[in-house]
C-alpha positions in Angstrom: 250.2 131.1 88.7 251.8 132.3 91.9 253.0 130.0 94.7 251.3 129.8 98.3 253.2 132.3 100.6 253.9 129.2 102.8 257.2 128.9 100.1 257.9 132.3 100.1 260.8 132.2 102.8 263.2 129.3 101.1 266.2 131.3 101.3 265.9 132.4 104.8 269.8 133.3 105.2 269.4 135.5 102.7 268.7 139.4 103.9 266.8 142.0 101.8 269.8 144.2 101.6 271.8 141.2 100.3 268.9 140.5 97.8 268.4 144.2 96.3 272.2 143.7 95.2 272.4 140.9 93.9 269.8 142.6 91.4 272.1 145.5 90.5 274.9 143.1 89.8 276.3 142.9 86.3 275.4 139.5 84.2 278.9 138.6 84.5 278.7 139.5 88.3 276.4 136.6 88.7 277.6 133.7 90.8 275.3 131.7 89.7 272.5 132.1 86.8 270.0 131.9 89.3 271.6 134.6 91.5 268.9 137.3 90.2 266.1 134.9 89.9 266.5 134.1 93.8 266.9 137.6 94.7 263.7 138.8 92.9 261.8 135.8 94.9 263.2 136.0 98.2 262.3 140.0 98.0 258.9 139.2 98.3 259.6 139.0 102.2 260.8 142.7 101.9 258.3 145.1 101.6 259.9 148.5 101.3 260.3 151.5 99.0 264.0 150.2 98.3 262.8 146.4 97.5 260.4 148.1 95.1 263.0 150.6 93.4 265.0 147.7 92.9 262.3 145.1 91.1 261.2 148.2 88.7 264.7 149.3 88.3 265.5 145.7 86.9 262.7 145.3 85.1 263.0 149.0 83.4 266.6 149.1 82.6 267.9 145.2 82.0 267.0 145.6 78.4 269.3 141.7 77.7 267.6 138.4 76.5 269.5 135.9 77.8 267.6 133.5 79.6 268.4 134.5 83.7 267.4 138.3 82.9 263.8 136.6 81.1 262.9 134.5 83.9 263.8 137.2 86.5 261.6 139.7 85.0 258.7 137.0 84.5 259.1 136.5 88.6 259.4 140.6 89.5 256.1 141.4 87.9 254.4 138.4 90.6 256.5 139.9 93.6 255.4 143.7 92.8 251.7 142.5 92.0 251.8 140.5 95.4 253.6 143.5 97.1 250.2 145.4 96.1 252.9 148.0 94.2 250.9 150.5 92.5 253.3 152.9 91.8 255.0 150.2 89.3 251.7 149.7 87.2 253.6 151.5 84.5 256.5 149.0 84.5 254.4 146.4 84.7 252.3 147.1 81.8 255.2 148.1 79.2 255.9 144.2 79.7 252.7 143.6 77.4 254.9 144.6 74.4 257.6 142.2 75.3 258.4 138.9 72.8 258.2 136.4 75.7 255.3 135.2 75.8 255.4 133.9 79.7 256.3 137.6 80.6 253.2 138.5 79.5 251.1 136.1 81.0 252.7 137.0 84.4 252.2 140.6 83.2 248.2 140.0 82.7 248.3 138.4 85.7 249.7 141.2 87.8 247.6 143.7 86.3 244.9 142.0 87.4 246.2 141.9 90.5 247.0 145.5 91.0 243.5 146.7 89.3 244.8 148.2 86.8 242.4 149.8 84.6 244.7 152.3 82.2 243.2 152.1 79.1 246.2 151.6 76.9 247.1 148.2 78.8 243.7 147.1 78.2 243.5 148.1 74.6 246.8 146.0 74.1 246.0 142.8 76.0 242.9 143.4 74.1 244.7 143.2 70.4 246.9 140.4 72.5 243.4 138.2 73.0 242.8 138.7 69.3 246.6 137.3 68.0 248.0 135.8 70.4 246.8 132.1 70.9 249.4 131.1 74.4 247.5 133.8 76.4 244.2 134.4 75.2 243.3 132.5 78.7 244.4 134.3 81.2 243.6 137.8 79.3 239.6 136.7 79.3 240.2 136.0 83.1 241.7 139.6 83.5 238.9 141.3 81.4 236.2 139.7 83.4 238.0 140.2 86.9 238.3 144.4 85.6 235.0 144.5 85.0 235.5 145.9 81.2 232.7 145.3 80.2 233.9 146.8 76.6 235.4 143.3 75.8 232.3 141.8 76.1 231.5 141.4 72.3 235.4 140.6 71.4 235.1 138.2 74.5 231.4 136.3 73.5 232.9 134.1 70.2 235.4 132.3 72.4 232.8 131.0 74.1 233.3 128.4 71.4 236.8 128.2 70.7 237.6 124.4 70.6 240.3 124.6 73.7 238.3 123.9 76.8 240.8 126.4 78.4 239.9 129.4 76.7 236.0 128.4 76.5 235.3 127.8 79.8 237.1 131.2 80.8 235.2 133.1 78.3 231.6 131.4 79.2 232.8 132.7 82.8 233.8 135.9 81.6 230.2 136.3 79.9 228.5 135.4 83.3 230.3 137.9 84.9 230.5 140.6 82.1 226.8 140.3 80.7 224.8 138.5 83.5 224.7 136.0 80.4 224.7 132.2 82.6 223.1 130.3 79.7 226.4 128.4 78.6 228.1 127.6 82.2 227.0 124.1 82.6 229.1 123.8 79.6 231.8 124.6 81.9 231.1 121.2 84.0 231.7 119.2 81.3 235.1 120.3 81.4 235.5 118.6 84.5 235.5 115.4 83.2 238.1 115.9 80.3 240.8 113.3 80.0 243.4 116.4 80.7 243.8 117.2 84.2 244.6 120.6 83.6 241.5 121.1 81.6 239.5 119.9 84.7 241.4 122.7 87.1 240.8 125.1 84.5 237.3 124.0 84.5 237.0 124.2 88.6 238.5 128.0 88.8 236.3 128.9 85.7 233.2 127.8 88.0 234.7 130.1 90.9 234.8 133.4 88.3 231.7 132.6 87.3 230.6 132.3 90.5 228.0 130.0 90.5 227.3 127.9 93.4 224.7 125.3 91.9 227.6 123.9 90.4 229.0 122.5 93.8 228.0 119.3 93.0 230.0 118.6 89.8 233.0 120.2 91.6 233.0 117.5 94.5 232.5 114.6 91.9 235.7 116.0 89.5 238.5 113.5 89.4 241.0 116.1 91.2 243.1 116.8 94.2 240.6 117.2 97.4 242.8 120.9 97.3 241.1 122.2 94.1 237.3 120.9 95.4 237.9 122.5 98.9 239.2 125.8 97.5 236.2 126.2 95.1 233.8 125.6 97.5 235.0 127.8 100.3 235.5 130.9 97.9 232.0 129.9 96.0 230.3 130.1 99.8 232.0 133.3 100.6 231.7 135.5 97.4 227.8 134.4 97.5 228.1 135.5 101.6 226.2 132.4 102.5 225.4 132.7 106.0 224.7 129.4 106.7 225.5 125.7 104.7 222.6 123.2 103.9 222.7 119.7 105.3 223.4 118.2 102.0 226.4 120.4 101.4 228.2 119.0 104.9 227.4 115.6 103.8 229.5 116.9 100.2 232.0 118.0 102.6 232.2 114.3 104.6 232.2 112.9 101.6 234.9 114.6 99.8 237.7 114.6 103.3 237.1 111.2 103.8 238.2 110.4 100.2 234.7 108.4 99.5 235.6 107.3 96.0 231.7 106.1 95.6 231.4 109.9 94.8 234.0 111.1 92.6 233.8 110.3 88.9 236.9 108.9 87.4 237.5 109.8 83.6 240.3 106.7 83.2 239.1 103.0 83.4 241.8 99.8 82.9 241.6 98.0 80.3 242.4 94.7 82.2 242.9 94.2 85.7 246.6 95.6 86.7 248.7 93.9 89.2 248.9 95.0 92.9 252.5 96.7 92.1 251.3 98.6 89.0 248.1 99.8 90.7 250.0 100.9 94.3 252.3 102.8 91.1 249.6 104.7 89.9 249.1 106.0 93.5 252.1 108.4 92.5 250.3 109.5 89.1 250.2 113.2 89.0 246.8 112.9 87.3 243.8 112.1 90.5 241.7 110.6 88.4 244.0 107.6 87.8 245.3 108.3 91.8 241.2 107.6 92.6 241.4 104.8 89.9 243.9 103.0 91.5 242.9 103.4 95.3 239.7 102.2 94.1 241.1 98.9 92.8 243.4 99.0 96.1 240.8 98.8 98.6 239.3 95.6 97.4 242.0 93.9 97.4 242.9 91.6 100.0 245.0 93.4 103.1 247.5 90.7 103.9 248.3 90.8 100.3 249.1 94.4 99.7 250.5 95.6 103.2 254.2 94.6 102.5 254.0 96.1 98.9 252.7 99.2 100.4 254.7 99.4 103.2 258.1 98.9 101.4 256.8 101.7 99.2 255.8 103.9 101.8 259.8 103.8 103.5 261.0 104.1 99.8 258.9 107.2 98.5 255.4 107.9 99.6 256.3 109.0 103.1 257.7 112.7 100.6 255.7 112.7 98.0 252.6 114.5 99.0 250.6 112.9 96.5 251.4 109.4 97.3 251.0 110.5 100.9 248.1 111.6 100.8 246.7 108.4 98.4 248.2 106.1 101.0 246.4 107.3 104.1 243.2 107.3 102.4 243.9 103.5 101.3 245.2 102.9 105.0 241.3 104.2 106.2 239.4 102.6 103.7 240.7 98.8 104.5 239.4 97.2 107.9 240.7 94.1 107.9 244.6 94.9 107.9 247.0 91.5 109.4 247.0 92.2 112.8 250.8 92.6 113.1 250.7 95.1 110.2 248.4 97.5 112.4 250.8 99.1 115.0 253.0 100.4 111.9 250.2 101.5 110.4 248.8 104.0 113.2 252.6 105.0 114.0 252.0 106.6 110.4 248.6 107.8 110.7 249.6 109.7 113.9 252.9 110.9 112.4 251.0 112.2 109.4 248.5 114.1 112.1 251.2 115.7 113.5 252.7 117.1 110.4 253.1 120.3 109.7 255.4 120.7 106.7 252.9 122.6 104.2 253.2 120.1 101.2 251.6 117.8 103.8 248.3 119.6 105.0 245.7 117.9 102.7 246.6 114.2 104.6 245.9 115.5 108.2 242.5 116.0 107.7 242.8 112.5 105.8 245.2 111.1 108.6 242.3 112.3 111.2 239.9 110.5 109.8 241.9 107.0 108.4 243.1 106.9 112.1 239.2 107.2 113.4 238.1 104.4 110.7 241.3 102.1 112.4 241.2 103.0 116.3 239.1 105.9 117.1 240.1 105.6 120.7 243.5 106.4 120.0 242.0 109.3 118.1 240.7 110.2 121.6 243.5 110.1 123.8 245.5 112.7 121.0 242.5 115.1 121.4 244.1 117.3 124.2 248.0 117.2 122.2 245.8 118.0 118.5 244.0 120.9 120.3 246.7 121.9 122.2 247.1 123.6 119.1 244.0 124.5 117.9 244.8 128.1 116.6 246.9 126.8 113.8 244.8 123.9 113.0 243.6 124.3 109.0 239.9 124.6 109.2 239.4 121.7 107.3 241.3 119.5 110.3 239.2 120.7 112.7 236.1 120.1 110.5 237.4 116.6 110.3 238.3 116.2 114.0 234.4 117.2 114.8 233.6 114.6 111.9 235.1 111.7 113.3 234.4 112.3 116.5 230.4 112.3 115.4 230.9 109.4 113.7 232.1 107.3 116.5 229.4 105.2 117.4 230.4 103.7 120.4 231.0 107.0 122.1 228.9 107.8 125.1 226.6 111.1 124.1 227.5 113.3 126.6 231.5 112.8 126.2 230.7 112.5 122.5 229.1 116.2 122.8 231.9 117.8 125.1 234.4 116.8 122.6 232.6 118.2 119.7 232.6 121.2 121.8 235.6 121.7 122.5 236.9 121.3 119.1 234.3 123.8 117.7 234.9 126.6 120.8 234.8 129.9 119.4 235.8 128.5 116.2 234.5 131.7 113.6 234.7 129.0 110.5 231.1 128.9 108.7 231.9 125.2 107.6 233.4 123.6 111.4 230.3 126.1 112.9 227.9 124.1 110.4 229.2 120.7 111.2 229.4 120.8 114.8 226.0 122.0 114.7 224.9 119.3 112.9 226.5 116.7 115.3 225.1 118.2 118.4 221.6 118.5 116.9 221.6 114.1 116.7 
């Protein structure tokens, strides 16, 4: 529900004095109908007694309904939750009674958050779950992250309500609540649902119920690489795994290097598209038709599609993360690119290494890899300026960057080894500790 903190800061001319009143400011005081909306966001970066007197104080005393007010109040129950605000529990919770229905999810959300365990709140998202179709979701998820394990009878028929939503969160909340796992591979069904947002659903609804014989289905689903590697890593570290089997780190290879062989698309084509509608559905927001296409892509003959991809790339792809990341994969996967096209295509592949605007992360890991695939040698000589800045690297870069360099076949052992080394020095991650282990062990 929340965004990453990596977009907290967007308004960085904007101080927390400046922010706390803009929120005491009259309607008609507003600027702009976002003016309170931006403040309650950016005062996420200002944790203080005054920030929180403020969020409360708007949220307890702007008693209008016009529509700036309602999404303000919606975003100041996030910020307080992801302040770890205790004290405005109270203000938070009064929110349940409110007529907007997307106040209350973010309400549900932030007492979850917070812990809150005040029994009148939970009796009332209680007799929410029972009317109130738009959130009985998230309330299951609450229940079952509180631990009440009162709900557990009022929680068991959803198990099969016909919204895969709200079953797969209440099979999860049963596994947690009453140690009850007999429905969860149910759950991975869900993960191959035409809807997108089913199959995330479906993926976080694995991680509450925390079960890690699942893994499997979750690196097959048809969706962004982001979902697969967040299950994984927080199914690995609630079950305090202490070390990751051999089949696992070939899941992991698998998955980074955007192997399509393993990942089960839920869309097929009814007849062959052309090259310009299948390089279109590379900007699909579904994956499963992203996968579909880049499937079809890489079959198709290089000389043919480099110009159409190029001309795309300069138009859109090189900003929309999506695309971008669809478009490196397809740049690794194809060996036989016209040799004129390749110096153009491993200016991007670098580029993309090197980039560190957030949207961007899940292609340098890609970009690390697509680049090892085309010229691991220039993969090589970057080693020193990638490491240079090794504290910052995600941990799935410098898995990759272990990955690639193991699977370079023409590198002499010894050098091969040092690398590998290097990359993984004093590196605490369980996953790069795992894989480097496994390439120096060959």
């Amino acid at each position: 529900m929340h965004t990453s903190a990596r977009f907290d800061n967007i308004h960085p001319g904007l101080t927390c004095e400046h922010a706390r009143q803009l929120l005491m400011k009259s309607i008609s005081e507003q600027e702009s109908e976002s003016d309170f909306y931006t403040a309650a966001a950016h005062l996420i970066n200002c944790p203080c007694v005054e920030t929180e007197k403020a969020l409360i104080g708007f949220l307890q005393y702007r008693l209008s309904s016009c529509q700036s007010v309602k999404i303000t109040k919606r975003k100041i129950v996030e910020v307080l939750a992801r302040l770890g605000c205790v004290d405005a529990i109270p203000a938070i919770g009064n929110c349940l009674w409110s007529d907007d229905v997307y106040l209350v999810e973010n309400t549900v959300w932030s007492l979850q958050m917070l812990k809150c365990h005040d029994h009148a709140f939970i009796e009332k998202m209680i007799d929410i779950l029972q009317a109130d179709v738009a959130n009985q979701r998230i309330i299951i998820q609450c229940l079952a992250s509180l631990d009440i394990s009162s709900s557990i009878d009022i929680i068991r028929p959803f198990q099969f309500n016909p919204t895969p939503g709200i079953k797969g969160a209440a099979i999860s909340a049963i596994a947690k609540l009453a140690h009850d796992y007999e429905k969860v591979p149910q759950i991975s069904l869900n993960l191959l649902l035409p809807n997108q947002m089913d199959r995330h659903c479906a993926i976080q609804d694995l991680i509450d119920a925390n079960v890690i014989d699942q893994s499997a289905e979750i690196f097959a689903a048809p969706v962004s690489p982001v979902f697969k590697l967040r299950a994984i890593r927080k199914l690995y570290s609630n079950n305090l795994v202490d070390s990751v089997e051999t089949c696992l780190l070939s899941s992991l290879d698998s998955l980074l290097s955007c192997d399509l062989s393993s990942i089960n698309c839920v869309h097929r084509y009814d007849q062959p598209p052309s090259c310009e509608s299948l390089i279109r559905d590379l900007y699909n927001t579904d994956f499963s038709r992203c996968y579909l296409a880049l499937n079809h892509l890489s079959s198709c003959s290089a000389s043919e599609i480099f110009l159409l991809l190029k001309n795309s790339w300069i138009d859109e792809a090189h900003n929309d993360y999506g695309a971008h990341y669809c478009f490196i994969c397809l740049f690794g996967s194809i060996s036989d690119w016209p040799r004129e096209s390749m110096p153009w295509i491993i200016e991007v592949l670098v580029s993309s290494v090197f980039n560190v605007r957030p949207q961007f992360q899940k292609s340098r890991s890609a970009s690390v890899l697509s680049l090892a695939k085309l010229n691991p040698g220039m993969l090589c000589e970057l080693m020193e300026e990638i490491l240079s800045a090794r504290d910052s690297l995600p941990w799935d870069m410098r898995y990759s960057l272990i990955q690639a360099i193991d699977n370079y076949s023409e590198l002499d052992t010894a050098y091969k080894s040092k690398m590998i080394l290097e990359i993984s020095d004093d590196d605490k991650d369980l996953f790069v500790q795992a894989r480097a282990r496994m390439a120096l062990a060959l």
